[in-house]
C-alpha positions in Angstrom: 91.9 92.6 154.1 93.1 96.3 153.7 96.7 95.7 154.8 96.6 92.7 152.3 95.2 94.3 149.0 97.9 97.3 149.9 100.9 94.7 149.9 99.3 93.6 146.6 99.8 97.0 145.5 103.1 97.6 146.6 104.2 94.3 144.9 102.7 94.8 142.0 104.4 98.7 141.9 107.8 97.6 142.4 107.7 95.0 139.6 106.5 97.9 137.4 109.2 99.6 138.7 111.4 96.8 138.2 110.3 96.1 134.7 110.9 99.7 133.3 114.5 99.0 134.5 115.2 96.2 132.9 114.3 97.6 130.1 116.5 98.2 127.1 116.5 101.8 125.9 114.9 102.8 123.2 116.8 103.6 119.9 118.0 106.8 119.0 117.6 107.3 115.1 118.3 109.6 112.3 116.5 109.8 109.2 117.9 110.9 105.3 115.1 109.9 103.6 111.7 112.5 103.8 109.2 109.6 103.7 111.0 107.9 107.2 111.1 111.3 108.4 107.1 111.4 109.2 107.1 107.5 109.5 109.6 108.6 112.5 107.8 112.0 113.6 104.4 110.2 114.1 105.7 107.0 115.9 108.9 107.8 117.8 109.5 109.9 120.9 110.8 113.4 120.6 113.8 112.3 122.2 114.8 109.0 120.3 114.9 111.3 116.8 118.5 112.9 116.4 118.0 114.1 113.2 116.0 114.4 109.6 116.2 114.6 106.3 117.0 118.1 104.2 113.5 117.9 103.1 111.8 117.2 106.3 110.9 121.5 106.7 109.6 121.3 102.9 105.5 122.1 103.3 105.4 120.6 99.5 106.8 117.8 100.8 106.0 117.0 104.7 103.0 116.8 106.0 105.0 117.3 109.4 107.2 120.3 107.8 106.2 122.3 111.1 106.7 119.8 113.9 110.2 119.0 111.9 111.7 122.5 112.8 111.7 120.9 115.9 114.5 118.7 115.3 117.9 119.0 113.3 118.2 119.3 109.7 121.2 116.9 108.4 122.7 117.6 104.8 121.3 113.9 103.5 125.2 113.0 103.7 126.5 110.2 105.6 129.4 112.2 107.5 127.0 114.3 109.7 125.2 111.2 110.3 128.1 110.0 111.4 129.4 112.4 113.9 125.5 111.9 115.9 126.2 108.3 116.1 122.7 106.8 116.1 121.7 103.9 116.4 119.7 103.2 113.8 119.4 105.5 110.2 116.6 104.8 108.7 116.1 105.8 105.1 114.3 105.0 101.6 115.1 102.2 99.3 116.1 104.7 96.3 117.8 107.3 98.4 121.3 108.0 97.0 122.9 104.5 97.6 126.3 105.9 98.0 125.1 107.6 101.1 124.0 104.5 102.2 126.5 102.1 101.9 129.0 104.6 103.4 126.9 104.4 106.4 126.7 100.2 106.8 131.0 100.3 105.9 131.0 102.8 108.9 129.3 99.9 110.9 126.3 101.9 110.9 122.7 100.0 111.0 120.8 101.0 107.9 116.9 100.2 107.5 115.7 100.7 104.5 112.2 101.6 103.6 110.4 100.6 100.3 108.4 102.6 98.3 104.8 101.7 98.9 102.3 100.8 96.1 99.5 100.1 98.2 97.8 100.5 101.5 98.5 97.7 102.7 102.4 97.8 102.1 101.4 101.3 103.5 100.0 99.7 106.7 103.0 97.4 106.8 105.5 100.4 106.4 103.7 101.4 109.4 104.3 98.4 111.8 107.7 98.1 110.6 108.5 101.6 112.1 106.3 101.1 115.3 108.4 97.9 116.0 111.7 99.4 115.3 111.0 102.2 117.7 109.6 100.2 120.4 106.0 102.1 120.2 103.9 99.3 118.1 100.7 100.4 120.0 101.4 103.9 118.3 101.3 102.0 114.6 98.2 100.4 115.4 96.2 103.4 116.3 98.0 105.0 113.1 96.8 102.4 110.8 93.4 102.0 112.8 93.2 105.8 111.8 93.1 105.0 107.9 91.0 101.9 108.0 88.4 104.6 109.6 89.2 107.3 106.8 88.8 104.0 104.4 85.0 103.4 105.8 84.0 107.4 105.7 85.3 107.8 102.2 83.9 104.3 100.9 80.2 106.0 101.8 81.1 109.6 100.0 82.3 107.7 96.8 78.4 106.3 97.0 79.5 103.0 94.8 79.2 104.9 91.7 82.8 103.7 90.6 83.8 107.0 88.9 86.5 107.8 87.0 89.4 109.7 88.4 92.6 111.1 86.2 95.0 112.5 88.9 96.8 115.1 87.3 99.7 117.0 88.0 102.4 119.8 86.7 103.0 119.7 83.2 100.8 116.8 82.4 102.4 114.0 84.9 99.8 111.5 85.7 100.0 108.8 88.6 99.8 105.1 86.7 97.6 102.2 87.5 100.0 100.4 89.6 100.8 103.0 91.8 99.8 104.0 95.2 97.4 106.9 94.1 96.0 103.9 92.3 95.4 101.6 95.0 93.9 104.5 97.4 91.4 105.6 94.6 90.4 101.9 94.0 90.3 101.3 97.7 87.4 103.2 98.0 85.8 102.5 94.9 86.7 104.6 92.4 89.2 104.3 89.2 92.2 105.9 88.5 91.3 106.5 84.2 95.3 106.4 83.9 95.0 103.1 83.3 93.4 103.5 80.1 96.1 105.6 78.7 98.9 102.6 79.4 101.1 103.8 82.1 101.8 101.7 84.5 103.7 103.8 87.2 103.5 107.4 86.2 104.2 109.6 83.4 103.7 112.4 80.9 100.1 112.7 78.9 99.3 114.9 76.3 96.7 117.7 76.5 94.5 116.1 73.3 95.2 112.2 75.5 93.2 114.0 78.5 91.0 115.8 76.9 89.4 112.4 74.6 90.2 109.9 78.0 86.9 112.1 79.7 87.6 110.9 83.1 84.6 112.0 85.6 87.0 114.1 87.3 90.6 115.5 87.8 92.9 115.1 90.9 95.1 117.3 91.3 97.2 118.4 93.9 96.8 122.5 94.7 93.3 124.4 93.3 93.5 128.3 92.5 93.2 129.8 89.0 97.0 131.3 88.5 99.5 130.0 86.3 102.9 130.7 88.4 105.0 129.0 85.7 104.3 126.2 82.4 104.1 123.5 84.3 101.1 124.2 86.1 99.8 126.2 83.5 99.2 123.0 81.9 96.4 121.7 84.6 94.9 125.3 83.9 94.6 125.1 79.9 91.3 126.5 79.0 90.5 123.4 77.3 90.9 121.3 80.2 88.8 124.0 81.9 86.2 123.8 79.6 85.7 120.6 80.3 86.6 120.6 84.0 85.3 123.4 86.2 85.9 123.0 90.0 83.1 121.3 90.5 84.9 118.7 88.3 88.0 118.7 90.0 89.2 117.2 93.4 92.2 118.7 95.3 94.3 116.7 97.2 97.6 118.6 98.5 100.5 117.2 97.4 102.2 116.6 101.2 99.1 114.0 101.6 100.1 112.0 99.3 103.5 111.7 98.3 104.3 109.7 100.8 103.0 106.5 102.1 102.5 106.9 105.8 99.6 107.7 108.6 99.3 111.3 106.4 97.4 109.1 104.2 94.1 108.9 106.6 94.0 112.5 105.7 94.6 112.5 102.1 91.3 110.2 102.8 89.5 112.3 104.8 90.7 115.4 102.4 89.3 112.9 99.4 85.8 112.7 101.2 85.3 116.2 101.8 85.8 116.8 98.2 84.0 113.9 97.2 80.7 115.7 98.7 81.9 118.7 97.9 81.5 117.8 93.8 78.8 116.0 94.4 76.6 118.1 95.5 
């Protein structure tokens, strides 16, 4: 019995073995685009990444700016792209197009990734990049992270459908069909933006916010100094009047400008606040 379930175990090693071989390798791939830079980071191993995007150290902008100093920082051009040979770039749909079609003449393979409106392109997004890296069981996990996020933050917002004007520098506001949208309404609440006509983002003026009352502001970095007009603008005394902190919810900027697996954070980040305002 012992001799046979340890010639089971040798056979069923060397298939492993066998299987691993067979294998193809995984891509290598470079990324120009800052949104496929963390799409990459999170889902592909250390190894398979050859280079990122200029912006991929940016703390504004990455969530991941720390773990990209690990990895070189290309120019966003397509000749040092080039010279690393990948075998896939992966970029954004509305990075500079000239850069990318320089790349497919070269013969290169191009992905490009849309702009996300909603989770569930966000989710998609996701798989996408999990399957093009070979490491879909990484994009699961990733997007079984948000749907968790989507549960804790569906129970802070306490089905009292408030609404939410996400406000940024110099009076830009995210619009009703964009993703800040869909992750606001996701969870039951409502992005006021709506109500003031813009679809996907744009400008508002002081006296617009000040009579659209929303329940609260979102905005994207807290603190009371004014470092230059445009964020003087989220720190008017009439908008403070009117909201305190305990009327505004802070959601870094790095959360959300992308859509990727940074969003279960931008979640969990919304939560905190949530209670945080509420109490």
């Amino acid at each position: 019995m012992r001799r046979r379930a340890l010639s089971a175990l040798v056979v069923a090693l060397a298939a492993a073995v066998l299987s691993r071989a067979d294998a193809a390798p995984l891509p290598r791939l470079a990324s120009i685009n800052v949104c496929t830079d963390q799409l990459l980071m999170t889902l592909a191993d250390p190894e398979q990444i050859l280079g990122l995007s200029p912006y991929a150290r940016d703390e504004a902008r990455s969530f991941l700016a720390n773990k990209a100093a690990a990895f070189p920082m290309l120019s966003g051009e397509a000749e040092d792209v080039l010279m690393l040979k990948p075998d896939i770039v992966v970029t954004g749909r509305y990075t500079k197009r000239a850069t990318r079609e320089l790349l497919k003449q070269q013969g290169q393979r191009v992905i490009e990734f849309d702009t996300p409106r909603t989770l569930d392109e966000v989710k998609a997004l996701i798989r996408t990049m999990g399957d093009l890296v070979g490491h879909p069981d990484r994009a699961t996990a990733a997007n079984a992270r948000i749907d968790t996020a989507i549960a804790t933050a569906r129970k802070a917002a306490s089905d009292k459908a408030f609404r939410v004007l996400p406000l940024e520098r110099r009076g830009w506001v995210s619009g009703g069909d964009s993703l800040m949208t869909s992750l606001l309404s996701t969870v039951g609440l409502v992005n006021a933006a709506s109500a003031l006509g813009i679809k996907l983002g744009g400008f508002a003026s002081l006296e617009a916010v000040v009579s659209l009352r929303p329940d609260y502001l979102l905005i994207s970095e807290d603190g009371d100094f004014a470092e230059d007009e445009g964020r003087a603008f989220v720190l008017h005394p009439a908008l403070e009047r009117f909201y305190p902190p305990s009327k505004r919810i802070t959601i870094p900027e790095r959360l959300t400008v992308c859509g990727g697996p940074m969003l279960a954070d931008a979640l969990d980040h919304l939560s905190a606040e949530l209670s945080r305002v509420e109490h």
